[in-house]
C-alpha positions as CSV (number, residue, x, y, z in Angstrom):
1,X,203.8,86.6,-49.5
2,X,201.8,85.5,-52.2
3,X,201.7,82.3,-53.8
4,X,199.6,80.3,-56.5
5,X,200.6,76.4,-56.2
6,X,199.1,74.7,-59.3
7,X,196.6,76.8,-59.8
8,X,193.3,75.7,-62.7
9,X,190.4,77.5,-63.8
10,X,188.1,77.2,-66.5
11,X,185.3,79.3,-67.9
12,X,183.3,76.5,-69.5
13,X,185.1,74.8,-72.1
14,X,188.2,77.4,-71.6
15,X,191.4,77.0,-69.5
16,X,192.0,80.8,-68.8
17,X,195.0,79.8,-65.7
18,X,196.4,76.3,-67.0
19,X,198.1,74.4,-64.0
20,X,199.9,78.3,-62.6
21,X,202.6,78.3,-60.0
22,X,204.3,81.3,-59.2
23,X,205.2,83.3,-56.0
24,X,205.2,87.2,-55.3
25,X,208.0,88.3,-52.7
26,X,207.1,90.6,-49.3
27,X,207.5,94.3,-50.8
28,X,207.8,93.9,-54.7
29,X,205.9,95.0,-57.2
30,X,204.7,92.2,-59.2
31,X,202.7,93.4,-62.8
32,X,201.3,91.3,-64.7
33,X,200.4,91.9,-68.2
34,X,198.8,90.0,-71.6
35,X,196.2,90.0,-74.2
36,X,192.9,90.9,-73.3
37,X,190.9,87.7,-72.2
38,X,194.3,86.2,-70.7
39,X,193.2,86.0,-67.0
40,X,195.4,88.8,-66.0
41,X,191.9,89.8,-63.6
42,X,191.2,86.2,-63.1
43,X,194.5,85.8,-61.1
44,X,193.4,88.8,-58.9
45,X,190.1,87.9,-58.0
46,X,191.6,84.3,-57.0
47,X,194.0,86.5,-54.7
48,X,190.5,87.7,-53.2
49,X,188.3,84.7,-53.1
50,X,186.1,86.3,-55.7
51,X,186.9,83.3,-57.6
52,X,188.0,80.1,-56.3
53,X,190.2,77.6,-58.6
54,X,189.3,74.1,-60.2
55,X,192.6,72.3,-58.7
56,X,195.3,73.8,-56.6
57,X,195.9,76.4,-53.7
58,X,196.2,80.2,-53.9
59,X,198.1,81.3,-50.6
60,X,198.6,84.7,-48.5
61,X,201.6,84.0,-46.0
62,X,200.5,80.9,-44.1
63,X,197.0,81.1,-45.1
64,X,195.4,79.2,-48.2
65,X,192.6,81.4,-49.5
66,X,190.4,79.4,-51.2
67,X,190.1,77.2,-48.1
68,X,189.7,79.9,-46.0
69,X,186.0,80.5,-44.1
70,X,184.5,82.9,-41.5
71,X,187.2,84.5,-39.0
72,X,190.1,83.3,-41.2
73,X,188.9,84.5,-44.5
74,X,187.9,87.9,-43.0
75,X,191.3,88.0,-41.2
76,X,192.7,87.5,-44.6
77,X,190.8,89.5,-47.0
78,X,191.8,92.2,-44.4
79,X,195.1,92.7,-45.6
80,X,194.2,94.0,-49.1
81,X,193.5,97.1,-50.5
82,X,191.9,97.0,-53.7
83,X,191.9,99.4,-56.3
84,X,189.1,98.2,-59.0
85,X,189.4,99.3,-62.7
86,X,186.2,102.1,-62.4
87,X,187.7,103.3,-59.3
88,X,183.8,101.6,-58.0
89,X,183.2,105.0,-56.1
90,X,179.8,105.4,-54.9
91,X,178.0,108.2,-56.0
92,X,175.4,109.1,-53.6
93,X,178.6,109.5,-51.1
94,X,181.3,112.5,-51.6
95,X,185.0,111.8,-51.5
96,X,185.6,112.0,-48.3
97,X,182.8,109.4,-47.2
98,X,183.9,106.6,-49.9
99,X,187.7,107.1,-48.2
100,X,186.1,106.8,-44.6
101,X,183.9,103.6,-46.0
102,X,186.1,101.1,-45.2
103,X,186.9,102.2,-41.5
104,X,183.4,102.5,-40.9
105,X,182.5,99.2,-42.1
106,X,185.4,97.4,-40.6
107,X,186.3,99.3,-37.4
108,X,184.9,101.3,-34.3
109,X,186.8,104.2,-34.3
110,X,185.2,107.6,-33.3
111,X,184.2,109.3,-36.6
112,X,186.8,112.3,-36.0
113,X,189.8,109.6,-36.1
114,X,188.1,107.9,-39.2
115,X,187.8,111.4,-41.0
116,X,191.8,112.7,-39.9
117,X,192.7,108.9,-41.4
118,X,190.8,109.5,-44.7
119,X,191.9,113.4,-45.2
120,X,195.8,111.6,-44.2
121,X,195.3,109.7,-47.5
122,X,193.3,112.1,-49.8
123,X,197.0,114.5,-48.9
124,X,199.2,111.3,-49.8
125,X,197.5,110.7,-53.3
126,X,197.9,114.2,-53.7
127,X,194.2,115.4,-53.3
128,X,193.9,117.7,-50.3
129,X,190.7,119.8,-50.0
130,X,188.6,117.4,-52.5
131,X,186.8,115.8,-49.1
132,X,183.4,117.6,-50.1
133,X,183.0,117.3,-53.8
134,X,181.3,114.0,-55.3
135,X,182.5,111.8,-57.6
136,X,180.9,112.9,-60.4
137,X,182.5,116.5,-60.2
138,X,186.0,115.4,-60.3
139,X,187.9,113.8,-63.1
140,X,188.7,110.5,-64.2
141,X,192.1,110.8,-63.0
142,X,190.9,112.4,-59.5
143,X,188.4,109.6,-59.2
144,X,191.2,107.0,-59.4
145,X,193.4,108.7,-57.0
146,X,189.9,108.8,-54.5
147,X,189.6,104.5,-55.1
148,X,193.4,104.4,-54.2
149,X,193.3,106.8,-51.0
150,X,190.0,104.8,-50.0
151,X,192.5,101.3,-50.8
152,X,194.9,102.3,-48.7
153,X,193.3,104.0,-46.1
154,X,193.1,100.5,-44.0
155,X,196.7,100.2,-44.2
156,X,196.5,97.2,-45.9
157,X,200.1,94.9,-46.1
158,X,199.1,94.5,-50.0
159,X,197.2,96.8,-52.7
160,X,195.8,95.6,-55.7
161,X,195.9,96.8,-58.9
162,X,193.5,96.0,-61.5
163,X,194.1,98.1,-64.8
164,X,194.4,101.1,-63.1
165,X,195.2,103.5,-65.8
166,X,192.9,102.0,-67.9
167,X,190.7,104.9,-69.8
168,X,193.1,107.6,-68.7
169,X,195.1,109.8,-71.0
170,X,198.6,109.7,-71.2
171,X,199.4,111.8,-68.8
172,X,197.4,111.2,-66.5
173,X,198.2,107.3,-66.9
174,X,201.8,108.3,-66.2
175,X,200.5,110.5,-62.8
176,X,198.7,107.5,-61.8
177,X,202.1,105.3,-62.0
178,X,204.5,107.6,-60.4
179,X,201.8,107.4,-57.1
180,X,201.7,103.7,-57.5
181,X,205.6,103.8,-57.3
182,X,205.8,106.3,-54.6
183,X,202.9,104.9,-52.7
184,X,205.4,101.3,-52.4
185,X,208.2,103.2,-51.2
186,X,206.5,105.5,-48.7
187,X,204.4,103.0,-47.4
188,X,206.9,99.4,-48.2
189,X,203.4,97.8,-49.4
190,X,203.3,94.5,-51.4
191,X,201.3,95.4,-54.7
192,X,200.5,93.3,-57.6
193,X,199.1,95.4,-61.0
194,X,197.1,94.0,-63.8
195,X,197.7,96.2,-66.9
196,X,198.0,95.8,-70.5
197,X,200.5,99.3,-70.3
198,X,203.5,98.1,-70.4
199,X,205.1,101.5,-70.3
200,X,203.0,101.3,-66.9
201,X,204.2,97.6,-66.1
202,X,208.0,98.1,-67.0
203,X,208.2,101.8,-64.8
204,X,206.5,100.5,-61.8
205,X,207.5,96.3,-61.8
206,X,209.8,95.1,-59.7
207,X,209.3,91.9,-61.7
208,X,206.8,91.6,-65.2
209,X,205.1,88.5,-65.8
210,X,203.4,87.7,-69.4
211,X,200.6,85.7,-69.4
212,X,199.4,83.8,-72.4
213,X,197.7,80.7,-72.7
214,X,197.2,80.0,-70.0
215,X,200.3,80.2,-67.7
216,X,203.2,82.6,-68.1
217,X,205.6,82.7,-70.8
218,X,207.9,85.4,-68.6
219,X,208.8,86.3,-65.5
220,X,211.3,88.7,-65.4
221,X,212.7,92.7,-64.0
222,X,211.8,94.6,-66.3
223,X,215.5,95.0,-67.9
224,X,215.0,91.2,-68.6
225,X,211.5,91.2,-69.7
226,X,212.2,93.8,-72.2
227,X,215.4,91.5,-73.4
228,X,213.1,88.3,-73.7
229,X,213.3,86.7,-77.1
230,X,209.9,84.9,-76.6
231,X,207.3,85.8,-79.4
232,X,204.6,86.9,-77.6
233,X,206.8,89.6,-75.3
234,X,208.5,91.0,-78.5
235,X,204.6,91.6,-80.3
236,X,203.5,93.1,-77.0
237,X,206.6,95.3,-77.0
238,X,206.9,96.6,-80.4
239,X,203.3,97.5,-80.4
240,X,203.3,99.5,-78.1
241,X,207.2,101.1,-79.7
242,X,209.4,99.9,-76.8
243,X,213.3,98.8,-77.9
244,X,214.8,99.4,-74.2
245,X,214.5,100.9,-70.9
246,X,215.2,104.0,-72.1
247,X,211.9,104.4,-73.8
248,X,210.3,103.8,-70.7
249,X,211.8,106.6,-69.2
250,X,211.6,108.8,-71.4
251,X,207.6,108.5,-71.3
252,X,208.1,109.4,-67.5
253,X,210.5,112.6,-68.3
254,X,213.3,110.7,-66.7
């Protein structure tokens, strides 16, 4: 569904995606994780023409973003949901006017249709009568949940994930991937997570790509990933105390 075909990018004097090809399947849940600084968000902004590469093609089905303009690019950019690392709420608005944002900016449907669609989605992410409180009287956690109801609320083909139980506690990181997991199987979206959690990445992946240096050093389920030998997979893993699946699991009460 998605696919980068020799994809470059440089920051200056630095190589962040060195000459990247990979491919993420209709349905999956592809996580990709690394150092800070590795172009784990790079890769996602190129899925979103925020950033366009120095050589090579970043695809969506049939469609090659970063040639895309006008019509196609809209038509494009319309089958993503995005949910951004702060959750990018606006303030002024309360939560149930930053879930109806999108609907009103990209449709015509009466407001009373746009407001049924938006409380729909506040229910699925587990947030029912929140509608009237703003974002700064909810948690961190809540806020989240509000930029992944307002993500989905389009009922995009594919969601995007950047860090998205970053500066959560524990718990609430681990609320925050059960709905990502559940959220794929109620709805059969394609999603692709940046995170450096790789209790997160190895729970929710379908497949778990490392990327260091450049280009990635794994690709691999997460039974696989977690059995790599490579140098930079075993650091990331025994920093953060993971020996098997089993650990993951147990974060998750499983």
């Amino acid at each position: 569904m998605i696919r980068f075909e020799n994809v470059t990018k440089r920051f200056g004097s630095k190589v962040v995606l060195d000459n990247v090809s990979y491919e993420i399947e209709k349905g999956e849940t592809f996580v990709i994780v690394g150092s800070s600084g590795a172009g784990k968000s790079v890769s996602l902004r190129h899925m979103i023409r925020l950033l366009t590469p120095e050589a090579g093609r970043v695809w969506v089905g049939d469609d090659c973003v970063n040639e895309a303009r006008g019509k196609q690019l809209e038509r494009i950019l319309g089958r993503y949901g995005v949910l951004f690392q702060s959750g990018a709420l606006l303030q002024w608005l309360n939560v149930e006017d930053n879930v109806c944002l999108p609907l009103r900016q990209k449709t015509n449907l009466p407001d009373k249709e746009i407001r049924a669609k938006a409380a729909e989605k506040l229910a699925l992410v587990g947030l029912e009568g929140v509608g009237d409180k703003t974002p700064d009287n909810i948690s961190g956690g809540m806020r989240k949940r509000v930029g992944l109801a307002r993500a989905i609320v389009t009922e995009p083909e594919i969601i995007l994930y950047d860090e998205p139980t970053s500066g959560l506690d524990p718990v609430i990181s681990r609320q925050i991937d059960l709905l990502i997991d559940d959220l794929r199987q109620k709805l059969g979206v394609t999603s692709v997570v940046v995170t450096h959690d790789l209790y997160s990445a190895l729970y929710v992946g379908t497949r778990v790509a490392m990327l260091h240096e450049g280009g990635f050093v794994v690709c691999a389920p997460p039974e696989e990933f977690i059995a790599s030998s490579h140098p930079v997979v075993r650091d990331f893993l025994q920093a953060q105390s993971i020996v098997d699946m089993q650990d993951v699991r147990k974060a998750f009460g499983k």
